[in-house]
C-alpha positions as CSV (number, residue, x, y, z in Angstrom):
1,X,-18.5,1.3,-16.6
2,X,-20.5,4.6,-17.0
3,X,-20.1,7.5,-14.6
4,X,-23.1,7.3,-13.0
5,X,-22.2,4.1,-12.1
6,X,-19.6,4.8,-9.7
7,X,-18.8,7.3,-6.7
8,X,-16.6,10.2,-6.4
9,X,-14.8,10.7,-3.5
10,X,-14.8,13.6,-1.4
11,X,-13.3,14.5,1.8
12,X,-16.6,13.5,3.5
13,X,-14.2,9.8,3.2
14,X,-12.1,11.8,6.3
15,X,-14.8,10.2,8.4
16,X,-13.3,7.2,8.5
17,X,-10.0,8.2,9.9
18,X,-9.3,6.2,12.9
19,X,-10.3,7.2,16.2
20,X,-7.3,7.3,18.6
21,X,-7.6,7.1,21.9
22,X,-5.9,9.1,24.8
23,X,-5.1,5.7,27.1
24,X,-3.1,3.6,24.0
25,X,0.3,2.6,23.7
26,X,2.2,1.6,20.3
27,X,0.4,-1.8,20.4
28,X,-3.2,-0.1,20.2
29,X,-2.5,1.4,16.4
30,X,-1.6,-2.3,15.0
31,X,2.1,-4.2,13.7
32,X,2.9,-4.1,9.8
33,X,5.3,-6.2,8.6
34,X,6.9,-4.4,5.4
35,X,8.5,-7.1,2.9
36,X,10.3,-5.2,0.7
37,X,13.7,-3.7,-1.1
38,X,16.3,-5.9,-2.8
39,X,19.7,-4.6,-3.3
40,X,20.2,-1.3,-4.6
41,X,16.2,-0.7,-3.7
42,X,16.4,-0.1,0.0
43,X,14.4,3.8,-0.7
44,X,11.5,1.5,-1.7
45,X,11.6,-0.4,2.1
46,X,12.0,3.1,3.4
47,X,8.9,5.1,1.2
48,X,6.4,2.4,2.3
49,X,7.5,1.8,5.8
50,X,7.9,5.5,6.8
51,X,4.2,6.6,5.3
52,X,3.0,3.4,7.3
53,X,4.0,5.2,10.0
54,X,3.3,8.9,9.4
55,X,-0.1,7.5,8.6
56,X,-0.5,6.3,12.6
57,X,0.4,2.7,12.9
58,X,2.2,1.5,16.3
59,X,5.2,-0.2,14.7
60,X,6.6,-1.1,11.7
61,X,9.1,-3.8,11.1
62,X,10.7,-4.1,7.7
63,X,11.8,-7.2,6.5
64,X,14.6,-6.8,4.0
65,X,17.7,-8.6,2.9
66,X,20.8,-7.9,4.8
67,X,22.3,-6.0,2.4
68,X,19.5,-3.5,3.3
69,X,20.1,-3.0,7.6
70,X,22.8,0.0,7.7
71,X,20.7,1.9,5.0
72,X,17.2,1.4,6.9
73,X,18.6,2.1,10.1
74,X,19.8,5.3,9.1
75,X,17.0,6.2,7.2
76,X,14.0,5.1,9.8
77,X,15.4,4.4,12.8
78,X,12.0,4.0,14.5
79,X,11.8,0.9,12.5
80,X,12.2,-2.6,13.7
81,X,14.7,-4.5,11.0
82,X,14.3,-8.2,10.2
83,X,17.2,-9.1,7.7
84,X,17.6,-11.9,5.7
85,X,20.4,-13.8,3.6
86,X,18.7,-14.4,0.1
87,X,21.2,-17.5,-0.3
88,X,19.6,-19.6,2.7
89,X,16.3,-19.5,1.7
90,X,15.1,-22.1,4.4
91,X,15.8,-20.2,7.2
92,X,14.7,-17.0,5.5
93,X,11.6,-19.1,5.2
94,X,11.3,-19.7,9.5
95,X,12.2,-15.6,10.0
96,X,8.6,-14.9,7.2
97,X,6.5,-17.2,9.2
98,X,7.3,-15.5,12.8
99,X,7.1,-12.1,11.2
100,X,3.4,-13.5,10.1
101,X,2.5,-14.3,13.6
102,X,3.9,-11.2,14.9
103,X,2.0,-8.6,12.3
104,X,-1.5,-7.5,12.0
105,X,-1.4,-6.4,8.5
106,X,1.6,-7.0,5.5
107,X,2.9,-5.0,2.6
108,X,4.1,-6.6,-0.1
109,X,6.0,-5.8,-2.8
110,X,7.8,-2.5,-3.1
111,X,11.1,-2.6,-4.0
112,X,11.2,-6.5,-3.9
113,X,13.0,-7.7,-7.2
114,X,12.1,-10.6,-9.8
115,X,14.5,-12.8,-7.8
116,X,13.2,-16.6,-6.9
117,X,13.8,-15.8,-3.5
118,X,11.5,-12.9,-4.1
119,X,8.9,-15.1,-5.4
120,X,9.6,-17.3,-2.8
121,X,8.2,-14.1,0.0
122,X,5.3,-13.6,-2.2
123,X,3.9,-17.1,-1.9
124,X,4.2,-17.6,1.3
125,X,2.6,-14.0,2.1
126,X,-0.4,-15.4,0.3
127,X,-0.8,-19.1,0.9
128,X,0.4,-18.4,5.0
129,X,-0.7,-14.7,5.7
130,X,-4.1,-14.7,6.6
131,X,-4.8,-11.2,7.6
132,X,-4.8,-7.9,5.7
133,X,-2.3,-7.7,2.9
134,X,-1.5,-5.2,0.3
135,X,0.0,-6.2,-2.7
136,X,2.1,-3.3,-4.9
137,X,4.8,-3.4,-7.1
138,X,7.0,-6.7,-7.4
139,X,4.6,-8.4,-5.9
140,X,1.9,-7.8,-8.6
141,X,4.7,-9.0,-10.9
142,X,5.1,-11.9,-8.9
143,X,1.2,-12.7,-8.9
144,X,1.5,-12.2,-12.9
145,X,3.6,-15.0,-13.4
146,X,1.5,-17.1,-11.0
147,X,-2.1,-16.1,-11.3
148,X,-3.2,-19.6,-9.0
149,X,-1.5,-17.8,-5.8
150,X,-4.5,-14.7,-6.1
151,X,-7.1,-17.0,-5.0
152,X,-4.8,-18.4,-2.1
153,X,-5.0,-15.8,0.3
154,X,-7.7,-16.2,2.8
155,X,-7.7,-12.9,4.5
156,X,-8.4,-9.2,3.0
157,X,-6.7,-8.5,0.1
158,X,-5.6,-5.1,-1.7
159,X,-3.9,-5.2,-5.0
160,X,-2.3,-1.9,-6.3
161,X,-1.5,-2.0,-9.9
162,X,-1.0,0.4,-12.1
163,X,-1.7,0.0,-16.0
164,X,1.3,-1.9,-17.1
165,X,0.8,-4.1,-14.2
166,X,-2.8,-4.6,-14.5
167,X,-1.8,-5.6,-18.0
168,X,0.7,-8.6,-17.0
169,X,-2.0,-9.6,-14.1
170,X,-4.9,-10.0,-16.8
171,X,-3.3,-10.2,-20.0
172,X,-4.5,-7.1,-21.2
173,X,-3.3,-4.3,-23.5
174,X,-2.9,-1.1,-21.8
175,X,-5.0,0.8,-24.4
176,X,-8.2,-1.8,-23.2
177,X,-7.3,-0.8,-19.5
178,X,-7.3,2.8,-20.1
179,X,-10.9,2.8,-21.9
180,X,-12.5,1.8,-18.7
181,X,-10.2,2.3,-15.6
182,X,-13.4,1.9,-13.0
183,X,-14.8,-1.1,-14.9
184,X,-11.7,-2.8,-15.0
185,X,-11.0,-2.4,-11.5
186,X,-14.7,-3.8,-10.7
187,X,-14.1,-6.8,-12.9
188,X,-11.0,-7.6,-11.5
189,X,-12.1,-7.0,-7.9
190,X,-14.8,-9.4,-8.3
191,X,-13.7,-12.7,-10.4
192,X,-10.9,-12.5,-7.4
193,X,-12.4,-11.3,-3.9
194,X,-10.0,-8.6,-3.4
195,X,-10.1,-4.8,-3.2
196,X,-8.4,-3.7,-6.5
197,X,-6.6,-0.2,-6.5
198,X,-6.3,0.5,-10.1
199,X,-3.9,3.4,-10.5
200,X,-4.5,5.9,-13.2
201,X,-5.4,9.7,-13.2
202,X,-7.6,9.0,-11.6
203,X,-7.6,6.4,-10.0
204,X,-10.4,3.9,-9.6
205,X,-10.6,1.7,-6.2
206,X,-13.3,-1.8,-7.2
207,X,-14.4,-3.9,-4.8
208,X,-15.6,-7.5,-4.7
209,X,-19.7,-6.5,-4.3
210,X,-19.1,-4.2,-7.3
211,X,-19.1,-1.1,-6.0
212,X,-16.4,2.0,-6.9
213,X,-15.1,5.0,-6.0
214,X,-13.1,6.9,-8.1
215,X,-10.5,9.2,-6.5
216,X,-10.5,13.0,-7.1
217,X,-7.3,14.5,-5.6
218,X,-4.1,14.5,-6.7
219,X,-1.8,15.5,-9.5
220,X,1.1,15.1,-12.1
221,X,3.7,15.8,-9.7
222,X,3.0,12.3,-8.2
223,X,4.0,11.0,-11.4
224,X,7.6,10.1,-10.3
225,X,9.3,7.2,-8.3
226,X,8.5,6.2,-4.9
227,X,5.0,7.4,-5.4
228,X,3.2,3.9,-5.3
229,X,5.5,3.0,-2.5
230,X,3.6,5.6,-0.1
231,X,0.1,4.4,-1.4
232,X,0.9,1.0,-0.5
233,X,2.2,2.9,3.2
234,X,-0.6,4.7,3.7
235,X,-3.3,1.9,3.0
236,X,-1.2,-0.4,5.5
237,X,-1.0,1.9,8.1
238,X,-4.9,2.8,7.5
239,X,-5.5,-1.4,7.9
240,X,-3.4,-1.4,11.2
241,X,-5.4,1.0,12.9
242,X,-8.7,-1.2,12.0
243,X,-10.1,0.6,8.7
244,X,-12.2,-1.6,7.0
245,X,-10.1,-2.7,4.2
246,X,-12.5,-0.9,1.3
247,X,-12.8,2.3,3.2
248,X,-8.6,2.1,3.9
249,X,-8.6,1.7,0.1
250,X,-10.3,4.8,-0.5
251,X,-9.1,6.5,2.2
252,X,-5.7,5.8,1.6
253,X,-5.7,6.7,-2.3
254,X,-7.7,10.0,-1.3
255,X,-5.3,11.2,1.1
256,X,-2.2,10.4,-0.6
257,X,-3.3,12.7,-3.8
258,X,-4.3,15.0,-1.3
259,X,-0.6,15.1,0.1
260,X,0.4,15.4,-3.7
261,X,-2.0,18.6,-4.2
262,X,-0.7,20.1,-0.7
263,X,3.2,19.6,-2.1
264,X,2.3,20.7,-5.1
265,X,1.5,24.4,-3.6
266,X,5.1,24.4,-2.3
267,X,7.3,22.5,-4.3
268,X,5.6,22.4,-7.6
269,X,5.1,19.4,-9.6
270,X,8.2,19.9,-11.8
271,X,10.4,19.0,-8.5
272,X,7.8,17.3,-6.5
273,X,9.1,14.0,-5.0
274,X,7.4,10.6,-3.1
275,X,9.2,11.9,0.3
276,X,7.1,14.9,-0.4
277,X,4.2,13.0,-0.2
278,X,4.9,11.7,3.2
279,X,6.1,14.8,4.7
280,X,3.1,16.5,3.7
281,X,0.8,13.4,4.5
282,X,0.0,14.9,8.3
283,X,-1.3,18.0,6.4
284,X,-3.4,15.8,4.2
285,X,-5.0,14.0,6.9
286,X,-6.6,17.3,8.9
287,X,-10.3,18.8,8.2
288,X,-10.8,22.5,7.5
289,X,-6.5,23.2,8.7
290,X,-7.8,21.2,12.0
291,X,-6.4,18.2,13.4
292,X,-8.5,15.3,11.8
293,X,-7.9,12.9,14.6
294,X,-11.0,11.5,16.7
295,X,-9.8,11.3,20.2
296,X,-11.6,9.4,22.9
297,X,-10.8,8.4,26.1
């Protein structure tokens, strides 16, 4: 894809930031449902769930196996927990389907494991969940062992992948992905009807109609663990709060390499960290060191 073929984006994208309104309550700024962490991979729950909500959604509920609660409840307190037994899959299967009706938007993926059970959450997030979903980490890996369930999901979908899991969704080396990051993204974006965040420095955002942005901020302090985690929190929280799912794509991947740039100026990149991204995502979200919100009454 050549360069004048796609958009860069600016913070001119801070315009579509969602307005908030002085008369709301918790229920105004949308649900997320957070499917993710496996044993031993709780700080992936946590990463996603927490940036959801630094990013302005109402509520967040995590749903996690059991193994998970003590950890989460520590961590994020604010969160709602919806644990699970991973050996009883069929009534794991009636707790997904009332967390579907109860959510506005799902995340999927981070954290999850290669388990059946695992596999198990990632098909019914997209044969059953038809409303905004983002799909990151394990669930992409999920989705690369079974290609049919991309073109299940009825509602708006947001893959995040980065190269090496671009490569086991389309069968590609990671050399081919690399030589067109935008183009790829386009391709992919449109042979599937989603929203395809390929992530790369920088990163390219395709959508379905064929247009791209490609992101601008950011830096290689963000190349460390937990990172993708808070994309995936950010966009969510953007889609809860009624961002058109391209623009919360943008959006999302613009501020979250704007946090990286703000950490960077404190912390460094050597020792930057994905919590840094989150504490540091308010910062990210203001115009000209003014509160970027849009209040009305």
């Amino acid at each position: 894809m050549r360069e004048s073929e796609y958009i860069r984006t600016g913070p001119e994208i801070l315009e579509y930031l969602p307005v908030r309104i002085s008369r709301s309550n918790k229920g105004t700024y949308g649900k997320i449902l957070c499917i993710a962490g496996s044993m031993h991979m709780a700080g992936a729950a946590y990463l996603c769930a927490w940036a959801a909500y630094r990013t302005g959604a109402g509520l967040v509920k995590v749903l996690t196996p059991k193994e998970n609660r003590v950890i989460l409840q520590n961590l994020l307190p604010e969160a709602l927990l919806m644990t699970f037994d991973t050996k009883d899959p069929e009534r794991s299967k009636e707790q997904v389907m009332e967390a579907f009706d109860w959510a506005d938007v799902t995340a999927l993926g981070p954290g999850l494991g290669r388990e059946p059970w695992a596999y198990e959450l990632t098909r019914l997030a997209m044969e059953y969940f038809h409303k905004p979903l983002v799909a990151d980490a394990d669930g992409l890996n999920h989705l690369a062992g079974h290609r049919e369930l991309l073109d299940t999901h009825q509602g708006e979908l947001i893959v995040t992948p980065h190269p090496g899991e671009f490569g086991r969704l389309t069968g590609m080396s990671v050399s081919q992905i690399l030589a067109d990051i935008p183009g790829h993204a386009v391709q992919f974006a449109g042979e599937h009807r989603c929203i395809c965040v390929l992530k790369d420095a920088p990163s390219a955002i395709g959508s379905p109609t064929g247009v791209c942005h490609v992101n601008t901020t950011g830096n290689n302090g963000m190349s460390t663990g937990g990172s993708g985690d808070v994309l995936t929190g950010i966009i969510s929280g953007l889609l809860a709060q009624k961002v058109p799912a391209y623009e919360a794509a943008v959006l999302g991947v613009w501020l979250h390499g704007r946090a990286g740039d703000l950490a960077a100026k404190s912390e460094g990149t050597y020792g930057m960290m994905a919590r840094h991204l989150v504490e540091y995502l308010p910062e990210a979200m203001k115009r000209n060191g003014k509160n970027g919100e849009k209040d009305r009454a």
